[in-house]
C-alpha positions in Angstrom: -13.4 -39.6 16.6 -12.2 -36.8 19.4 -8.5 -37.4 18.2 -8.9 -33.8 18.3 -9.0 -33.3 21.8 -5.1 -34.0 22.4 -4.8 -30.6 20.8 -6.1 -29.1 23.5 -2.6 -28.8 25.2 -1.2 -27.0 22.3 -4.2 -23.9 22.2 -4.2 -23.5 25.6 -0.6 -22.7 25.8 -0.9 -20.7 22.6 -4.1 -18.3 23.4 -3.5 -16.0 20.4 -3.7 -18.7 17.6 -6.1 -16.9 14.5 -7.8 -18.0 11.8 -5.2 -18.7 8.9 -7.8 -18.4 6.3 -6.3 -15.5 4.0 -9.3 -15.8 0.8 -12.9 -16.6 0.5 -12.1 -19.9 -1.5 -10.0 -21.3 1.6 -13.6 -22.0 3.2 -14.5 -24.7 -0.4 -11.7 -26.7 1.3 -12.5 -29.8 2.9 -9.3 -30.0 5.0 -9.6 -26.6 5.7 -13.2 -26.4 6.8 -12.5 -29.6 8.9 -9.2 -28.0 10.5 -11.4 -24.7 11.2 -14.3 -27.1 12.8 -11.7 -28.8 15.3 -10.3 -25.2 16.7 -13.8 -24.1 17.2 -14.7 -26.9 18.9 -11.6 -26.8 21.2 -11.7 -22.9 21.8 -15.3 -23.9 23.5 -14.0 -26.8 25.3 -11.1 -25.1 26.9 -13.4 -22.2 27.5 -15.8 -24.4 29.6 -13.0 -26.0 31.2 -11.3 -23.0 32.9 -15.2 -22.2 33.6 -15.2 -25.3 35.9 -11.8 -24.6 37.5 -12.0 -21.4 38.1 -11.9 -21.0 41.8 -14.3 -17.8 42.2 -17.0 -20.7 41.2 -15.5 -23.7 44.6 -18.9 -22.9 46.2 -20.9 -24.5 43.3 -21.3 -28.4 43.5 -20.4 -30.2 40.1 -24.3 -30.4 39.5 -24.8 -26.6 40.1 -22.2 -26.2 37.5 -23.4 -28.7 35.3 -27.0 -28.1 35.0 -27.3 -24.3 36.5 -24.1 -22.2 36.3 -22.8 -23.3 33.3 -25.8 -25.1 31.1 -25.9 -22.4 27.9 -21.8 -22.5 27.4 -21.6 -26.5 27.5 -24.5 -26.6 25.4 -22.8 -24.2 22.6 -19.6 -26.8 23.3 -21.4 -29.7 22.9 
């Protein structure tokens, strides 16, 4: 089920990946829709993830981050 996730490697190191829907009726495609679903999904995962390793944020504990810092962009992840 998070397959997915072992394409985290390839957006990271390629930041300026875009949408490659070019018509309206691209969005009525299954495959489409579910390729679309899995970039979304690990835009906000690798967004929350240089969240929790960015050093300007050492001086929070892993619950700070978890339940105070960072609660409304891992919720939009999750």
């Amino acid at each position: 089920m998070i397959e997915y996730i072992m394409d985290l490697k390839t957006l990271m190191e390629n930041p300026g990946l875009k949408c490659t829907a070019a018509r309206v009726e691209d969005f009525k495609d299954e495959k489409f829709l579910l390729e679309f679903l899995k970039w979304n999904a690990l835009l906000r995962i690798g967004f929350c993830l240089k969240l929790f390793s960015d050093p300007k944020y050492n001086k929070f504990s892993l619950w700070e981050k978890f339940n105070q810092q960072f609660q409304s962009d891992l919720v939009k992840m999750a």
